[in-house]
C-alpha positions in Angstrom: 100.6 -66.2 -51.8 97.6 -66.2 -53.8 96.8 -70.6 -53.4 97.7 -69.4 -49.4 94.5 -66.8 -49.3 92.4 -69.2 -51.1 93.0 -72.0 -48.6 92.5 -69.5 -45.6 88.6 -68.3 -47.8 88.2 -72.1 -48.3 88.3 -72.3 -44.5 85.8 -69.5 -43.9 83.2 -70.3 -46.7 81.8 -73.1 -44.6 80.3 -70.4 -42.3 79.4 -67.7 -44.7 77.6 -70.6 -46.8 75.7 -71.6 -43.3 74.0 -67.5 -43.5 73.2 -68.3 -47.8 76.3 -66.5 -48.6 79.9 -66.9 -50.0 83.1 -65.1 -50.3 85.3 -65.1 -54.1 89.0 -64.3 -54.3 89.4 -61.3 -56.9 92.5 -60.4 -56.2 96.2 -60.4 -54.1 98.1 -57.9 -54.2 102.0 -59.0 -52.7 103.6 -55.5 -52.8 100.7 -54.0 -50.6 100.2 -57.4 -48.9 96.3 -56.6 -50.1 93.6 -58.9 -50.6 90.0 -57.8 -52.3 87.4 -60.0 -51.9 83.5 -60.0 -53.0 81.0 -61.3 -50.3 78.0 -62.5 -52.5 75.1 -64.1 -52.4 72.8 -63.4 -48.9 76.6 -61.7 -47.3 76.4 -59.6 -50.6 73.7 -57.5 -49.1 74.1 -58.1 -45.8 74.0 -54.8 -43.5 76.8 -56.4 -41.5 78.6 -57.6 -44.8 81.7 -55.0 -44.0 81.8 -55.9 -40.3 81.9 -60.0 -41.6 84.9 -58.6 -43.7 87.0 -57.2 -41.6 86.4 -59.5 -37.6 86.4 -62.6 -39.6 87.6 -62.8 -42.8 91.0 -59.8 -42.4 91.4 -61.6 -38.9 91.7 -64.9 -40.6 94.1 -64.0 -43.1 96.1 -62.0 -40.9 96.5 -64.4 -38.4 97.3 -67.2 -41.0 99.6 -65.0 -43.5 101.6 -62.2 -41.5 102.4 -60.6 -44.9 98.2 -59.6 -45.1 97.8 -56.0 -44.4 94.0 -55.3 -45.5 91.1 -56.9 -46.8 89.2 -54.9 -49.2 85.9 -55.6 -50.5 85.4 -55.4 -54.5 
């Protein structure tokens, strides 16, 4: 599941990079179906960094992996 959520981040990274920012995989957990990310760079400190977390990158995974329950940011 792991290479799955990195293709769906490599997918969003194009648009986070467009704002200054990125977005690294820390971690998958399959038995919680949970993901924990860290926005960095200009998203990093972004006062909308948790609403960029869960409208576009949760959506994204959600919609591309059913088993994705959160995205959590590390």
């Amino acid at each position: 599941m792991e290479k799955k959520v990195q293709e769906v981040l490599n997918k969003i990274k194009p648009m986070l990079e467009a704002d200054g920012g990125s977005i690294e995989l820390v971690s998958v957990d399959e038995k919680k179906g949970a993901v924990k990310v860290k926005l960095v760079g200009a998203c990093g400190a972004c006062p909308f960094s948790m609403m960029t977390l869960k409208n576009v990158v949760e959506r994204a995974l959600k919609q591309e992996i059913p088993e994705i329950k959160e995205v959590i940011s590390a």
